[in-house]
ZAMARGU-4260 file (C-alpha; in steps of 0.2 Angstrom, whole numbers, plus 5000, padded with zeros to 4 digits):
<rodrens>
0) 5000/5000/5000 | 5007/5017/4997 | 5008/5033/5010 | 5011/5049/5010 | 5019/5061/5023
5) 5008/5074/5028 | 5017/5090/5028 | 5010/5102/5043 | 5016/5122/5046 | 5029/5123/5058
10) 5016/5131/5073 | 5007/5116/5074 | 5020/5106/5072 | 5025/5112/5089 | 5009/5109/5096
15) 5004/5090/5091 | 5019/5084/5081 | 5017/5073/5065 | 5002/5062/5069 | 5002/5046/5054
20) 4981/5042/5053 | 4977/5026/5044 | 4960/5032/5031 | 4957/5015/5023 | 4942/5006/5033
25) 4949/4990/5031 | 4962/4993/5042 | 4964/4991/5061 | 4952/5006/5071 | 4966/5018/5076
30) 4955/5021/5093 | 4963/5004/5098 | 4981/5009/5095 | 4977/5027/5103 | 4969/5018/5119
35) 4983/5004/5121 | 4996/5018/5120 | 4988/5027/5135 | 4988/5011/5145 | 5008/5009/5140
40) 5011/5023/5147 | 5003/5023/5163 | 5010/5006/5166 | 5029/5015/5166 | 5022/5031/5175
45) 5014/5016/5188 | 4998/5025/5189 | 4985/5019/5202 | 4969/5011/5199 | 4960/5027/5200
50) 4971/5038/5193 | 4973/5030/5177 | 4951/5028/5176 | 4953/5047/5174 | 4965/5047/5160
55) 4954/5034/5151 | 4938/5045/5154 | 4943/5061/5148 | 4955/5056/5135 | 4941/5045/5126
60) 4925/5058/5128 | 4938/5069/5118 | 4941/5057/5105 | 4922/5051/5103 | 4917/5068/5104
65) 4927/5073/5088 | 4921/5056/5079 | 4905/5057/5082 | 4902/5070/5070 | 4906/5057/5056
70) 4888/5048/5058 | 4872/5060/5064 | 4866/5044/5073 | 4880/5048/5087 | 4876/5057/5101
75) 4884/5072/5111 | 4889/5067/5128 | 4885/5086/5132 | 4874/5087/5144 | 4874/5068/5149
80) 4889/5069/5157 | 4890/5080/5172 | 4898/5096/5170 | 4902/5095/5151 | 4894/5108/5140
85) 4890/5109/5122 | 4907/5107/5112 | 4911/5118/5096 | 4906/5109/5080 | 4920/5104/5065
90) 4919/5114/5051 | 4919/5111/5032 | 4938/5107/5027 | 4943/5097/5046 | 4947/5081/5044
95) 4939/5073/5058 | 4950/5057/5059 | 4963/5069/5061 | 4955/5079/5070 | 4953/5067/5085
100) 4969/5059/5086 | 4978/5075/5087 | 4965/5076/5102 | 4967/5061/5111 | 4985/5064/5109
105) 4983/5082/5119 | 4970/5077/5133 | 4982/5061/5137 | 4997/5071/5138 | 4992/5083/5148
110) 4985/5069/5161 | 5002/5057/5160 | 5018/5062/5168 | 5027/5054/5152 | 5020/5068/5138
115) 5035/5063/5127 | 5033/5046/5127 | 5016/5047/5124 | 5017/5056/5110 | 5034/5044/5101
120) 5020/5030/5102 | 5006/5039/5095 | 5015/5048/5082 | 5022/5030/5076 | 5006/5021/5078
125) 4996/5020/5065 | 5002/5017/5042 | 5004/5035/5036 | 4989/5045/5027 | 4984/5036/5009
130) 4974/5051/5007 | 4984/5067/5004 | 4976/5081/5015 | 4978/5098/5009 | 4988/5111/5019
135) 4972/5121/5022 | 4963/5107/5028 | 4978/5099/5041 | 4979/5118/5047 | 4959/5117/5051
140) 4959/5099/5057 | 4972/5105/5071 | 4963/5120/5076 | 4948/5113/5079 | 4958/5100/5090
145) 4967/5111/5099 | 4950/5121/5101 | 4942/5104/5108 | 4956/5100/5121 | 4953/5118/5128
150) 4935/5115/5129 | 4940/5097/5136 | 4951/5103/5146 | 4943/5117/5155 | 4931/5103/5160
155) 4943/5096/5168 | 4950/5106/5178 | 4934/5110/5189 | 4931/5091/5193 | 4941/5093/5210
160) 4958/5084/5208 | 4968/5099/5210 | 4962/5100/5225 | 4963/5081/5230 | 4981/5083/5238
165) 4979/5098/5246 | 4964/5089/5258 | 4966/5082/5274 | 4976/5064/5275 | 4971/5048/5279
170) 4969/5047/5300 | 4970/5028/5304 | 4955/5026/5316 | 4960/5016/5333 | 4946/5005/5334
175) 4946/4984/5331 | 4938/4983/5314 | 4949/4996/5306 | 4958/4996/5292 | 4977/4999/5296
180) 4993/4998/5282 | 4996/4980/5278 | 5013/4970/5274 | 5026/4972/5265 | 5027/4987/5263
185) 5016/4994/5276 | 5008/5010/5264 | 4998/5026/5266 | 4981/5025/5263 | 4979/5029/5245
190) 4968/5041/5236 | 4958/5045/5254 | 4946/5059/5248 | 4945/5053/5229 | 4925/5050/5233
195) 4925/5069/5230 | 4930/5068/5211 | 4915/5077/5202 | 4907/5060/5194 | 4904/5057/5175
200) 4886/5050/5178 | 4881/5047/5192 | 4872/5062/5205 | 4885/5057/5220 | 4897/5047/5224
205) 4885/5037/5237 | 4872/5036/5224 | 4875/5018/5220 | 4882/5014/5239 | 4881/4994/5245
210) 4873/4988/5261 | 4882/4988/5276 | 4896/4976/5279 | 4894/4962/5291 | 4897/4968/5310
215) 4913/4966/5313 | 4917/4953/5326 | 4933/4943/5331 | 4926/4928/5341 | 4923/4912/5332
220) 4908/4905/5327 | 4901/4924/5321 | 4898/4929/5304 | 4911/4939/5303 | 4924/4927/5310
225) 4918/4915/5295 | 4922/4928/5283 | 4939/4928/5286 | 4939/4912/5290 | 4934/4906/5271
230) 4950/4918/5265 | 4960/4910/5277 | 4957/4891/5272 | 4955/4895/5252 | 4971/4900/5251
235) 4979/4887/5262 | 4969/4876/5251 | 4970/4883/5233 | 4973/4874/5218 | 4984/4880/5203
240) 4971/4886/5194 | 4964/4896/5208 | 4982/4903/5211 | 4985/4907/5192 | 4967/4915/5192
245) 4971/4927/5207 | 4986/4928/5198 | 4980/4933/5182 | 4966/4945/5189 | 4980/4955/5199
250) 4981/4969/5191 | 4992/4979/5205 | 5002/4991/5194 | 5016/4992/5207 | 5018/4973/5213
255) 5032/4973/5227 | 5046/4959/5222 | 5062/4956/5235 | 5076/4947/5228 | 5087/4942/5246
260) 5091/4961/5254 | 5083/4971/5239 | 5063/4977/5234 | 5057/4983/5220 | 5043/4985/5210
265) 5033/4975/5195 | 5024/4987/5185 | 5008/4981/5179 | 4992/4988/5170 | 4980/4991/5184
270) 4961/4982/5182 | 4954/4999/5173 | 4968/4996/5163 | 4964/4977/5158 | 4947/4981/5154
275) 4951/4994/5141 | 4960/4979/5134 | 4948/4968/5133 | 4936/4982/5126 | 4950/4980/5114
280) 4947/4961/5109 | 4929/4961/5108 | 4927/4977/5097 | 4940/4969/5086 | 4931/4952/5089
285) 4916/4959/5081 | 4925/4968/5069 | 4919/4985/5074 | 4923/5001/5064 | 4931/5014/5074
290) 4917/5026/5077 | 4907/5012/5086 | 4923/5007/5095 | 4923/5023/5101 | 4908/5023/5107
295) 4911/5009/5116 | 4928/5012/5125 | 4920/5029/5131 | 4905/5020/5136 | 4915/5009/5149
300) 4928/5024/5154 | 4913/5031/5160 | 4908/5014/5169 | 4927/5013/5177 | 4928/5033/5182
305) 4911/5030/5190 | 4914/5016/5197 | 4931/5018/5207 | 4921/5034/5215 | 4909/5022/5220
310) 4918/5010/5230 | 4931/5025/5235 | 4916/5032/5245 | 4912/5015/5253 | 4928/5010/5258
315) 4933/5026/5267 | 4918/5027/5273 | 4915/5009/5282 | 4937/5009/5284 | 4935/4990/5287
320) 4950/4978/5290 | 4959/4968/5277 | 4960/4949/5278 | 4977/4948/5281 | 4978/4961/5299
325) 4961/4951/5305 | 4969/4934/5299 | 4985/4939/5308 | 4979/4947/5325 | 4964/4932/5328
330) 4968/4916/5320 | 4987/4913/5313 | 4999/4928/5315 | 5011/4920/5302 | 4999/4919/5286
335) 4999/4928/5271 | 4989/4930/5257 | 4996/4925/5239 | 4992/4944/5231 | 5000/4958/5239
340) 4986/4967/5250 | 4982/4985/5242 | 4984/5000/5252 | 4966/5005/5259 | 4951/4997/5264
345) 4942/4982/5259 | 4923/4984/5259 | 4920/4986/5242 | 4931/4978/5233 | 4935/4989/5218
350) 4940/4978/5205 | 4923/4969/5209 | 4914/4983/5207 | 4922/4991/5190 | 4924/4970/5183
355) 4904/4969/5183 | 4899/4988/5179 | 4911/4985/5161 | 4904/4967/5161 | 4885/4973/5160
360) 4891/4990/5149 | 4899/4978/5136 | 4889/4962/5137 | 4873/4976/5132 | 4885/4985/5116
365) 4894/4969/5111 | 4877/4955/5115 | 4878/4943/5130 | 4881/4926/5115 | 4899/4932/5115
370) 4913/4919/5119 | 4931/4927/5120 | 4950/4924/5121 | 4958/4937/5137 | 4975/4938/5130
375) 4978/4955/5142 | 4991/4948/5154 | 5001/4936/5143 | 5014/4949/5141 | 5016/4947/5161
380) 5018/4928/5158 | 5002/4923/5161 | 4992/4911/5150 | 4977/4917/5140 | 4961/4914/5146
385) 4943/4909/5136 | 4928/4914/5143 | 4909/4910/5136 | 4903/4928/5142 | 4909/4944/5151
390) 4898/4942/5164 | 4908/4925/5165 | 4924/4933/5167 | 4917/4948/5179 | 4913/4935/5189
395) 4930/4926/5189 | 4936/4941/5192 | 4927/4943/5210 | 4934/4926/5215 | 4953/4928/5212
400) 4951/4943/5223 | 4945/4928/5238 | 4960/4916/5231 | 4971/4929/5233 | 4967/4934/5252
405) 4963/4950/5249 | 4945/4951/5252 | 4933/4944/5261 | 4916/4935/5251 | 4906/4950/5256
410) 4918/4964/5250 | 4916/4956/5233 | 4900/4952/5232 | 4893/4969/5236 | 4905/4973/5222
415) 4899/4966/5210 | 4881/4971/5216 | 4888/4991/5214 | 4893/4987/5197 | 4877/4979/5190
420) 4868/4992/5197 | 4880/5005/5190 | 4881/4998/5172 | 4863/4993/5171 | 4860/5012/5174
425) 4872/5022/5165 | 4866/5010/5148 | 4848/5014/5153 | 4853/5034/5153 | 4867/5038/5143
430) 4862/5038/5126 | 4875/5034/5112 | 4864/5031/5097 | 4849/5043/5094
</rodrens>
């Protein structure tokens, strides 16, 4: 196939660099290469689970909001999504493939702390333009984009995360049922007041909030007791394929390893991050044009942004105590779970709750008679997995979370209940398709 450099003027070449856009249909949807870039970097920058739901959030309402305007069946997102407001409209002459990389490119750069490697993968992503694009219409096409990404971006900055760091730390509450820093490496609470994020969707962040958890209790023979109880004896009991699933379903983007006297850190995609992926194979499994993928990858960012806020508020609010401190202090003080326990507290589990919210989200856009091949974590050595639903593998997700001692049956549980509840609603009032 033949391709053609697209020659830009030097100003915007300072601004979005040389982006290369595939414009042949039969080719692989850029949106996928644009999206797996992102996750890349936030792997190396070691984002956290929350964080890097953000970066997914904003930088694909960007993106979808420039392609839309290939197909009046698309819907704006302005005015569904809290805060955003009507977005200026491309004129005759932008290229709006263009148009949307170049802002993608800008609203992830300005969210990663590795601009310059974001933009080395995005600018070599993609086969250069078969269709010659005249000088006029690239020097359009990147100021509609840059007028988007200030649009986009002034959005942004009034959702609260300035002001995130500059709120009161984490105070560890003296009391039995607590949650407390857990081994190895004994951490902060992380991310304490991100519950007051402004949400994508959702009214609060205790809109979609779970029951209460099981009274805490340390004698044996409560209910509380057989909570931890069931951790306890799974993982002294697990099989190898419960240890690969809890394994596989990890997702902790800075794994502690020690090697004799020395500790470091195994960089992984967090669980936001593997279900972008695996938005990924079953858009492509359906062989999905990149506007619909689109559509699609911004309809579970908004599932995943939602969704940490959800169990962020629960889990600060309820502080409960992680298997392994309750395991330690009441029944053997020298267990230890198989995944490292994450730093903050148990009830919800998050991964439950943002595994079944994308589940429901893409089992609805995708159809529920979808069998699939997760491929995500082979790059970490893991082997791929086959699964006769997403709901299936939502599922399996909750349970590596037991297997792994990091959470109790109920934490994920209610989970899962936030999720359904959350996907079920934002497909009943996010509208995609008019």
């Amino acid at each position: 196939m033949k391709s053609l450099r697209i020659v830009i003027g030097p100003i915007f070449l300072l601004i979005f660099g040389q982006i290369s856009l595939a414009q042949n249909s039969n080719t692989r949807p850029i949106i996928h290469d644009l999206s797996a870039a992102l996750t890349d970097v936030m792997i190396v920058d070691g984002f956290s689970p929350p964080q890097a739901s953000r970066a997914y959030y904003y930088s694909h309402v960007a993106y979808y909001e420039v392609i839309r305007q290939q197909n009046q069946e698309y819907a704006t997102l302005a005015g569904q999504l809290n805060g955003l407001k009507k977005l200026p409209i491309a004129d005759e002459g932008v290229n709006l493939d263009y148009a949307a990389a170049a802002v993608f490119k800008l609203v992830a750069g300005s969210i990663v702390y590795r601009k310059e490697t974001l933009e080395e993968k995005v600018n070599g992503l993609v086969e250069k333009a078969t269709k010659k694009l005249g000088a006029d219409d690239v020097i359009r096409s990147e100021a509609y984009a840059f007028l988007i990404y200030k649009h986009i971006s002034d959005w942004m900055s009034e959702d609260n995360y300035a002001k995130l760091k500059s709120m009161p730390r984490y105070q560890l509450i003296q009391e039995p049922y607590a949650w407390e820093p857990t081994p190895p490496i004994y951490h902060d609470a992380l991310e304490p007041n991100w519950m007051h994020l402004r949400t994508a969707y959702m009214k609060d962040a205790s809109s979609f909030s779970p029951i209460a958890p099981i009274k805490f209790d340390s004698l044996e023979g409560t209910e509380f007791h057989a909570q931890a109880m069931e951790v306890y004896k799974t993982v002294n009991e697990l099989t190898d394929q419960q240890r690969m699933i809890s394994k596989f379903w990890d997702c902790n983007p800075l794994q502690t390893q020690t090697e004799g006297h020395f500790m470091f850190n195994l960089k992984q995609m967090t669980p936001g991050g593997h279900w972008m992926a695996l938005t990924g194979i079953v858009c492509t499994g359906k062989d999905l044009n990149n506007l619909e993928s689109s559509s699609i990858y911004t309809n579970v960012s908004i599932g995943l942004f939602d969704g940490f806020i959800a169990s962020w508020q629960a889990k600060y609010q309820y502080n409960l105590i992680r298997p392994v401190t309750y395991i330690n202090r009441y029944i053997d003080n020298n267990w230890l779970p198989i995944l490292e326990t994450p730093p903050f507290p148990e009830y919800t589990s998050a991964h439950s709750v943002i595994s079944r919210c994308a589940a429901e989200i893409l089992n609805e856009r995708i159809g529920s008679e979808f069998s699939f091949t997760d491929t995500v974590e082979t790059r970490w050595g893991y082997p791929a997995r086959t699964f006769e639903s997403l709901i299936q593998a939502g599922i399996e997700v909750s349970d590596s979370r037991v297997y792994g001692g990091i959470h109790y049956r109920m934490g994920v549980d209610q989970g899962m209940n936030q999720g359904e509840r959350l996907g079920k609603a934002i497909l009943r009032d996010i509208i995609f398709k008019k």
